[in-house]
C-alpha positions as CSV (number, residue, x, y, z in Angstrom):
1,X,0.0,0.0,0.0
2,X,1.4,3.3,-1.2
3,X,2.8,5.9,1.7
4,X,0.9,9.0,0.5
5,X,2.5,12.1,1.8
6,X,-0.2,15.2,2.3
7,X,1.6,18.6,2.1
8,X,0.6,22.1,3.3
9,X,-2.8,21.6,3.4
10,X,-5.1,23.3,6.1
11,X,-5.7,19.7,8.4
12,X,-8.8,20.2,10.3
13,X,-10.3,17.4,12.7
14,X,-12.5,18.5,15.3
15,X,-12.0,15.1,16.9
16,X,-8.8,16.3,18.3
17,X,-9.8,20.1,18.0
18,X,-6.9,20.5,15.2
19,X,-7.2,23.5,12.4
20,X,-3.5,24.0,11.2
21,X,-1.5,24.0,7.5
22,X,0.9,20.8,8.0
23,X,1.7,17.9,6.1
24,X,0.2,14.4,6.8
25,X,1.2,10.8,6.3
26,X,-0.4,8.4,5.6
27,X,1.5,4.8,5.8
28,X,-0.2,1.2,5.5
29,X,-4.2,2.7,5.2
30,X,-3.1,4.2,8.7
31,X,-2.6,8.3,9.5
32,X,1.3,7.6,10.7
33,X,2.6,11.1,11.6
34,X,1.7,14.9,11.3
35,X,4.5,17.9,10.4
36,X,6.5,15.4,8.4
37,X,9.3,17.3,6.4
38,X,7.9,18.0,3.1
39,X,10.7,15.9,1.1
40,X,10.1,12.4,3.4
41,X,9.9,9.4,1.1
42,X,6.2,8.8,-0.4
43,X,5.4,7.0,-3.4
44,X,2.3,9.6,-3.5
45,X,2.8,13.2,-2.4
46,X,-0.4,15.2,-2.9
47,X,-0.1,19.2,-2.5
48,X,-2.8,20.5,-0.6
49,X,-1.9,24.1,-0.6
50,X,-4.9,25.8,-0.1
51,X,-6.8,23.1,0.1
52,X,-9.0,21.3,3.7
53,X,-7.6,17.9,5.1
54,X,-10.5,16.3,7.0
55,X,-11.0,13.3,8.2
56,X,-13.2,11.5,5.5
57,X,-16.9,12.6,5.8
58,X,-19.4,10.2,7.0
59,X,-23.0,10.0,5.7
60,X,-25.5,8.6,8.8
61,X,-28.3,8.5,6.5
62,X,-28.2,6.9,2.8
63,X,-30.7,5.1,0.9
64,X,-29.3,2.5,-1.2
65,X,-32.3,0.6,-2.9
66,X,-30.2,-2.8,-3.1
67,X,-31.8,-5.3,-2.8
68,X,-35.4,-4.4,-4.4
69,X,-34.9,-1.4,-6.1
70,X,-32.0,-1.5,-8.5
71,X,-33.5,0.5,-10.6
72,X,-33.3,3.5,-8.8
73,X,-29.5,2.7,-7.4
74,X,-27.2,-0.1,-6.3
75,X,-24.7,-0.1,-3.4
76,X,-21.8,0.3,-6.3
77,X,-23.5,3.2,-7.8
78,X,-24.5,5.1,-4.6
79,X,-21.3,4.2,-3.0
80,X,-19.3,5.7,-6.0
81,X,-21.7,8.9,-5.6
82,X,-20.7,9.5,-2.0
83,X,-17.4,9.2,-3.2
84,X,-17.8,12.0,-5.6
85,X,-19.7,13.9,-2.6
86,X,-16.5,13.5,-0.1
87,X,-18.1,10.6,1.3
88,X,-15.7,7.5,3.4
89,X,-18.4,6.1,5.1
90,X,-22.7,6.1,4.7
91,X,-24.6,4.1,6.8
92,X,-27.4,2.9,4.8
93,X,-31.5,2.4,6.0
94,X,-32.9,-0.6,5.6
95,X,-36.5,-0.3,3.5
96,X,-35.2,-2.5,1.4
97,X,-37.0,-5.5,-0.6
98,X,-36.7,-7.6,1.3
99,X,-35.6,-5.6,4.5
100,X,-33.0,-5.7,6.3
101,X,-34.3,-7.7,9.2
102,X,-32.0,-10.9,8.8
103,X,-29.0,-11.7,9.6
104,X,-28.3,-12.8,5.8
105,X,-29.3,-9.0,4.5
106,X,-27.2,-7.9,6.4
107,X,-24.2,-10.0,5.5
108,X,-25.6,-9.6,1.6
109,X,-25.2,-5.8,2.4
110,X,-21.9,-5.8,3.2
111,X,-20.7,-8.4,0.5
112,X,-22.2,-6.5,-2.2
113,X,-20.5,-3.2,-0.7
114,X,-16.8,-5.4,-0.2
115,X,-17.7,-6.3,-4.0
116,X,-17.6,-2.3,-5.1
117,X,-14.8,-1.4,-3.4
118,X,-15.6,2.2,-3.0
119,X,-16.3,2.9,0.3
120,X,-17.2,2.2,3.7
121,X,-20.4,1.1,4.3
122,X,-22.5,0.5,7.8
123,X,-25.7,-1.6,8.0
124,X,-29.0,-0.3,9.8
125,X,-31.2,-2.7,10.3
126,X,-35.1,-3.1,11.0
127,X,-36.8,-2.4,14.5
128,X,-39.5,-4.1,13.5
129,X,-39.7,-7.8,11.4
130,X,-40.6,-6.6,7.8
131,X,-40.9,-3.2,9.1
132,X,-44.1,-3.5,9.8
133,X,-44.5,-2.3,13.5
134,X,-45.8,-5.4,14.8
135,X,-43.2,-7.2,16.3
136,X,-39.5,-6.9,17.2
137,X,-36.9,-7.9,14.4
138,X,-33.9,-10.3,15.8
139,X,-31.9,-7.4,17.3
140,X,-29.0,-9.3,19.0
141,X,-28.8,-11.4,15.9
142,X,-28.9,-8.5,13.9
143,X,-25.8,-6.9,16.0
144,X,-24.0,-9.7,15.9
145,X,-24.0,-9.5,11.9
146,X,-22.7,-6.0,12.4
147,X,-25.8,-3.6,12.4
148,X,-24.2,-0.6,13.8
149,X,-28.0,1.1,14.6
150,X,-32.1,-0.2,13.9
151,X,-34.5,1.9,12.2
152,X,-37.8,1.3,10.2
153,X,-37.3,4.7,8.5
154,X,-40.4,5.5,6.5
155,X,-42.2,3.5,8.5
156,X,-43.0,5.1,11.8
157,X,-43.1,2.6,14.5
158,X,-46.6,3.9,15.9
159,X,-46.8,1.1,18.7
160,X,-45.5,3.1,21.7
161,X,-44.7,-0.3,23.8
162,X,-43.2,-1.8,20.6
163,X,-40.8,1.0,20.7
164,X,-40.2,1.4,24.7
165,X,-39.2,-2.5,24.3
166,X,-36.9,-1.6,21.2
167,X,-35.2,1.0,23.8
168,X,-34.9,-1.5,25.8
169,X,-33.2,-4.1,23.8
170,X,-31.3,-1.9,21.8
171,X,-30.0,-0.5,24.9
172,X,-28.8,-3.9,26.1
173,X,-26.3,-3.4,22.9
174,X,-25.7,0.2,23.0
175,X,-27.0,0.4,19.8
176,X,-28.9,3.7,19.1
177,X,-32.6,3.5,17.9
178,X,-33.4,5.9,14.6
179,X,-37.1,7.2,14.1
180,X,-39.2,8.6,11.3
181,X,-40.7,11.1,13.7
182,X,-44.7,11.3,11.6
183,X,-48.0,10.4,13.5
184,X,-49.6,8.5,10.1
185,X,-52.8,9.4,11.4
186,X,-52.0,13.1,10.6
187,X,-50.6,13.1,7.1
188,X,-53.0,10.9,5.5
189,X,-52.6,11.8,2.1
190,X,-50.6,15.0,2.1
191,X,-48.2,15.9,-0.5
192,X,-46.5,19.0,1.3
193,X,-46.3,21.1,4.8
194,X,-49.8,21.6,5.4
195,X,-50.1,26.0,5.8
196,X,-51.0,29.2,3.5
197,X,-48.9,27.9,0.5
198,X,-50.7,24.4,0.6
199,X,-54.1,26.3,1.3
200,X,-52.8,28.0,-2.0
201,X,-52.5,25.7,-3.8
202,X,-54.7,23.3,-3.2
203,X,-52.4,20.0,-2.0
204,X,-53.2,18.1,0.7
205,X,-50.8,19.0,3.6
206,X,-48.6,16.9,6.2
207,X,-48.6,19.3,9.6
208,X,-45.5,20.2,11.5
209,X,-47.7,18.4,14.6
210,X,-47.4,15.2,12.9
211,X,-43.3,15.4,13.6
212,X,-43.9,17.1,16.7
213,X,-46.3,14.6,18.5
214,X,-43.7,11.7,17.3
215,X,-40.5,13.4,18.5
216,X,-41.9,14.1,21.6
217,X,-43.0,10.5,22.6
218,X,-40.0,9.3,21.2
219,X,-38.0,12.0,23.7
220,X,-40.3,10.1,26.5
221,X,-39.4,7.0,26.0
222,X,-35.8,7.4,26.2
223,X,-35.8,9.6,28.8
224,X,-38.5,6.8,30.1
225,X,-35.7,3.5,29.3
226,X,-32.4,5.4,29.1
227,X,-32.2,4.1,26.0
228,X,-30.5,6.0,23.0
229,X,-32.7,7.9,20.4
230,X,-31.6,9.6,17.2
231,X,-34.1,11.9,15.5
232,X,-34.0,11.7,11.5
233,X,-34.3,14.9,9.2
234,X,-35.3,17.2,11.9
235,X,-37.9,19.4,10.1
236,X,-40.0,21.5,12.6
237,X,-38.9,24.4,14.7
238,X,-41.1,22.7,17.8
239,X,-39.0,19.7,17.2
240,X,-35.7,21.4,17.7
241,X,-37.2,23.0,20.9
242,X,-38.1,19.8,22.2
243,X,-34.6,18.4,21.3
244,X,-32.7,21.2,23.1
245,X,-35.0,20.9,26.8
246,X,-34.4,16.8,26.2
247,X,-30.7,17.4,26.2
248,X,-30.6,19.7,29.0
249,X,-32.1,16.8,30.9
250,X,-29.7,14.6,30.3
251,X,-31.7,12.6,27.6
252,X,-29.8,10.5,25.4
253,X,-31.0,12.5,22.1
254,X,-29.4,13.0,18.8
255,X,-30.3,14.7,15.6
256,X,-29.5,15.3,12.3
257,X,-30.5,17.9,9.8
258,X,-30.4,17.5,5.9
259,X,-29.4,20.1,3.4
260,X,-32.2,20.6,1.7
261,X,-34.5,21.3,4.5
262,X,-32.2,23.9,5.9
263,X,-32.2,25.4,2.4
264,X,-35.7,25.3,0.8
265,X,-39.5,26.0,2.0
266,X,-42.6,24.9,0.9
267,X,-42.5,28.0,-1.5
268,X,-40.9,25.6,-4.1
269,X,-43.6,23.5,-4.5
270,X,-45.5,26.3,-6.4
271,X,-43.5,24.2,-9.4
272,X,-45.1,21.4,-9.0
273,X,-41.5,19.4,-9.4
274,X,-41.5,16.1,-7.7
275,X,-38.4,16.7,-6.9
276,X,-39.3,19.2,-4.5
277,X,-41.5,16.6,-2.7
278,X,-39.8,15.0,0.2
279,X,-41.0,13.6,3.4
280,X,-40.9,15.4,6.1
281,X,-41.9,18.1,3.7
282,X,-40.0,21.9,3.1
283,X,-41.5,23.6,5.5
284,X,-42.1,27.4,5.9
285,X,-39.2,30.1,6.8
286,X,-39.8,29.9,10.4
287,X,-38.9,26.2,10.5
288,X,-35.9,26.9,8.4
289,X,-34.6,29.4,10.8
290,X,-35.2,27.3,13.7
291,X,-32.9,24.3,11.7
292,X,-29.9,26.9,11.4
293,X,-29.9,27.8,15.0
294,X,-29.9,24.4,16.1
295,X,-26.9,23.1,14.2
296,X,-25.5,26.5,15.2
297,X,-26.0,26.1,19.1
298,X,-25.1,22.5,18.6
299,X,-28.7,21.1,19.7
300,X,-28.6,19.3,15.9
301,X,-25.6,16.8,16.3
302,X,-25.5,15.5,12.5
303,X,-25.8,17.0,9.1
304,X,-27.2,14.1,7.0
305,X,-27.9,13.6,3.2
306,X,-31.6,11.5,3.1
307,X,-30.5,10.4,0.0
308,X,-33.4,9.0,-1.6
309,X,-32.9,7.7,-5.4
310,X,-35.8,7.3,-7.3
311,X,-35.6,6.3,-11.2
312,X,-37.1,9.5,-13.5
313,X,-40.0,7.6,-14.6
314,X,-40.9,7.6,-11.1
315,X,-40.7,10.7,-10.1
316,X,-42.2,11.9,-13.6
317,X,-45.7,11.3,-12.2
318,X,-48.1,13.1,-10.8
319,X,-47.3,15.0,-7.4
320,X,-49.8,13.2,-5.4
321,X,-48.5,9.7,-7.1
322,X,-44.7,10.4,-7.2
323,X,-42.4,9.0,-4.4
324,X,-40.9,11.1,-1.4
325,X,-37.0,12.0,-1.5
326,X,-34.4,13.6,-3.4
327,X,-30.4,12.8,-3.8
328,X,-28.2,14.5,-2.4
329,X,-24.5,12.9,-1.4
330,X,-23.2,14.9,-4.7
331,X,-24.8,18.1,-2.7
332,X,-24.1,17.9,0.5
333,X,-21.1,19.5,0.7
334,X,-21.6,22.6,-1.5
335,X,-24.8,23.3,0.0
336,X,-23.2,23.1,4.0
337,X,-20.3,25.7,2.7
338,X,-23.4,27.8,0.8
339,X,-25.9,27.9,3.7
340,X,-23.8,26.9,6.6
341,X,-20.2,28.3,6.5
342,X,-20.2,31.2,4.0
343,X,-23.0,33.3,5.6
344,X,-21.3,32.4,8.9
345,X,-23.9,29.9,11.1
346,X,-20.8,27.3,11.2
347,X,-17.3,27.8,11.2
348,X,-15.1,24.7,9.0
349,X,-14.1,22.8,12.5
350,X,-17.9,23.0,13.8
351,X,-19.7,22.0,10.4
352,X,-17.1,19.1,9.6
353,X,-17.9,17.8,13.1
354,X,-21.5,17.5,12.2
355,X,-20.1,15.3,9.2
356,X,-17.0,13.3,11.0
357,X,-17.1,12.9,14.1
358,X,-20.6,12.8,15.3
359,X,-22.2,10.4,13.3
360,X,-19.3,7.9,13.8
361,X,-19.8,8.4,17.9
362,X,-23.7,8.1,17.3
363,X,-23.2,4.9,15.2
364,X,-20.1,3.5,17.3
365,X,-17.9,3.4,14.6
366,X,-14.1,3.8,14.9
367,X,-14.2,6.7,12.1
368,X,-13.8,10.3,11.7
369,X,-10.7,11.1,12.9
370,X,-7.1,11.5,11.6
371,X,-5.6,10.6,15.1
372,X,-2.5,8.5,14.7
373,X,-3.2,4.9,13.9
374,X,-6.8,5.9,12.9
375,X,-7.7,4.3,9.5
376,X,-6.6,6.6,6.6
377,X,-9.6,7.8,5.6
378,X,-9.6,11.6,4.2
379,X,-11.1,13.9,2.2
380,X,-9.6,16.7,0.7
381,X,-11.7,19.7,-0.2
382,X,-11.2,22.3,-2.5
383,X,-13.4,25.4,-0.8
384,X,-12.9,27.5,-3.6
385,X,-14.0,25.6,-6.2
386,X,-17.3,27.2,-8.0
387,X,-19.4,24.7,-9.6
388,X,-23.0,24.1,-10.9
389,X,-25.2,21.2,-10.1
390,X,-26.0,19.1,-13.7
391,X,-27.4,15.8,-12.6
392,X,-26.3,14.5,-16.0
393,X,-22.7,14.4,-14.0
394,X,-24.0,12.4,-10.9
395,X,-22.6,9.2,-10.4
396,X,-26.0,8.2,-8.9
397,X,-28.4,6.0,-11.1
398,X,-31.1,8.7,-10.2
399,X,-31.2,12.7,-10.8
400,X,-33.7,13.6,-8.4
401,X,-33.0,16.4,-7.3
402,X,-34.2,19.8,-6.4
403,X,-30.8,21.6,-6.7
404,X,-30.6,21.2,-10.4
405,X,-28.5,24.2,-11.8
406,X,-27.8,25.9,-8.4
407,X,-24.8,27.7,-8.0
408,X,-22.4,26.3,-5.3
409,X,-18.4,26.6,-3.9
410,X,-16.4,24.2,-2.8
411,X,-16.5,20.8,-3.6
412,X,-14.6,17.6,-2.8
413,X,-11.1,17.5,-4.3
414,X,-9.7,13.9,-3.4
415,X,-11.1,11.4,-0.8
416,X,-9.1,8.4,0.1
417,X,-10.7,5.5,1.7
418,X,-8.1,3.0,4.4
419,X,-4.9,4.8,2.6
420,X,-5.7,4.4,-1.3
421,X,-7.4,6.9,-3.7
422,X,-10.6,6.3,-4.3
423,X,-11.5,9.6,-6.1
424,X,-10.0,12.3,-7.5
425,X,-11.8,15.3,-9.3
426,X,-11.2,15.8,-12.9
């Protein structure tokens, strides 16, 4: 394995609060030394001038499709999509067909990922058998195949003593316990964020109370079992309220937040694009505000992608028939330096946290970090670099997304996964 040699680049790891110009080594897929003299031996010296060395991002929430839904992506193509998002590691969800509720999905999930060689990627398996809600999947099992976290995500587990037992078994693992925070009962058939622009126009709408009600008993719970609770696509500005009070209790809570609903409102959907339609919905201003203080005062833990392929035939239908979810681990990046770090919510060491570090605690994983020893993964990012969003140029199978032809800066430059370069931008 080549010694890649890392020079004058600006090495940030908020692991080990580092944010200093020095070159890194990296020696048998490990990170082997920092301020190494810029002419030691290396097979592969890389000039970073200019340029951010992070550890190499991690993406806590990623929809694969495989098995079930190849048409929409496989684990080779989205893994080679985070890859040309900055993406080391994605922990993938597991409304799969069939689910991931068995040991052998699990094992399939990580042989067909071993197969593409791109990079890292962490099962989350079902709460629920078949993710239906009815009864508890194999969870031990299920950890003992290497399920780093259980979810039935897009499928609300609305059986509050099926999920106070999941606390309490997943607790017995340490595993965290990821919700779709939406009572069903409210959304019905609703297409959007149910207020004046749904009124408007005439769509059925999905109410901010249907996430609110949900994160709320979830918050319970925990607090209720001691059990760990992660909150998925935070959307509601009563949601991040609740969040913030639950941590100052000592509740074992974590969020995330996704780009696109710290960037959009409902406003958009006065298009009519499917790709503008995502569950939980763009919500209003307000709710969008509330998003950007909490990963500000640190009450959101995670910034998170939802990546949600869906093939274009599929989201070429009608509003109220075409699927929830965009892509976005080609996005992510540009749209944390647009929103987050250029108009000053997030400084570079707090916003890469949100994208190292955190998720790999939350999950368990022994990523996100260029501490000596630590498995070489890195990303390199170029901030500077200006670039327009053509989904013709994803690496995704799908193009769904409502950032088509956005302006954005900064991008991801290299990204090396265990010590060998596994993308470089053109």
């Amino acid at each position: 394995m080549d010694r890649i040699l890392i020079r004058n680049g600006r090495v940030i790891d908020p692991s080990q609060a580092i944010d200093r110009v020095t070159n890194l080594l990296l020696a048998e897929g490990r990170i082997a030394a920092y301020d190494v003299p810029p002419e030691a031996a290396a097979e592969v010296v890389v000039d970073a001038s200019g340029k951010i060395v992070a550890p190499g991002l991690i993406d806590m929430h990623v929809h694969l499709r495989e098995p079930g839904f190849e048409e929409d992506e496989t684990i080779a193509s989205g893994t080679a999509a985070a890859l040309a998002g900055g993406f080391t590691s994605v922990a993938c969800m597991p409304n799969t067909d069939p689910p991931v509720d068995t040991q052998a999905a699990v094992e399939f999930i990580h042989g067909q990922a071993q197969r593409a060689d791109n990079c890292n990627v962490y099962a989350i398996a079902c709460v629920s058998k078949n993710r239906e809600g009815k009864e508890l999947a194999e969870i031990g099992q299920l950890v003992k195949a290497g399920a780093v976290a259980f979810s039935d995500d897009g499928a609300p587990i609305g059986d509050t003593e099926l999920m106070r037992r999941a606390f309490e078994y997943c607790l017995m693992f340490d595993k965290p316990l990821l919700n779709h925070a939406e009572i069903r009962e409210l959304t019905q058939s609703g297409v959007m964020h149910e207020g004046l622009i749904s009124m408007i126009l005439g769509l059925p709408g999905i109410p901010a109370a249907a996430e609110d009600v949900m994160v709320s008993r979830d918050i319970a719970l925990a607090e209720a079992t001691g059990g760990r609770l992660h909150i998925c696509h935070v959307s509601t500005s009563n949601s991040v309220d609740a969040l913030r009070r639950a941590k100052s209790r000592g509740v074992r809570v974590t969020a995330e937040a996704t780009p696109h609903h710290f960037t959009l409102t409902d406003e958009c959907l006065r298009s009519f694009d499917s790709n503008f339609k995502i569950n939980p919905p763009l919500r209003g201003q307000e709710h969008v505000d509330a998003l950007i203080t909490g990963l500000a005062d640190g009450t959101i833990d995670v910034i998170a992608s939802d990546h949600a392929p869906h093939a274009k035939e599929k989201k070429m239908r009608e509003l109220d028939q075409a699927p929830f979810g965009c892509v976005g681990l080609e996005t992510t990046l540009g749209l944390v330096i647009r929103r987050l770090i250029e108009p000053g919510h997030l400084d570079w060491p707090a916003a890469l946290a949100k994208m190292t570090i955190n998720p790999a605690r939350i999950l368990g994983i022994p990523k996100g970090t260029l501490k000596i020893g630590a498995d070489a993964d890195v990303t390199i990012i170029d901030p500077a670099a200006r670039w327009k969003v053509d989904p013709a140029q994803f690496r995704s199978k799908s193009c769904n997304t409502p950032f088509a032809g956005m302006e954005l800066t900064g991008r991801a430059e290299m990204v090396i996964v265990g010590g060998r370069i596994k993308y470089r931008r053109s």
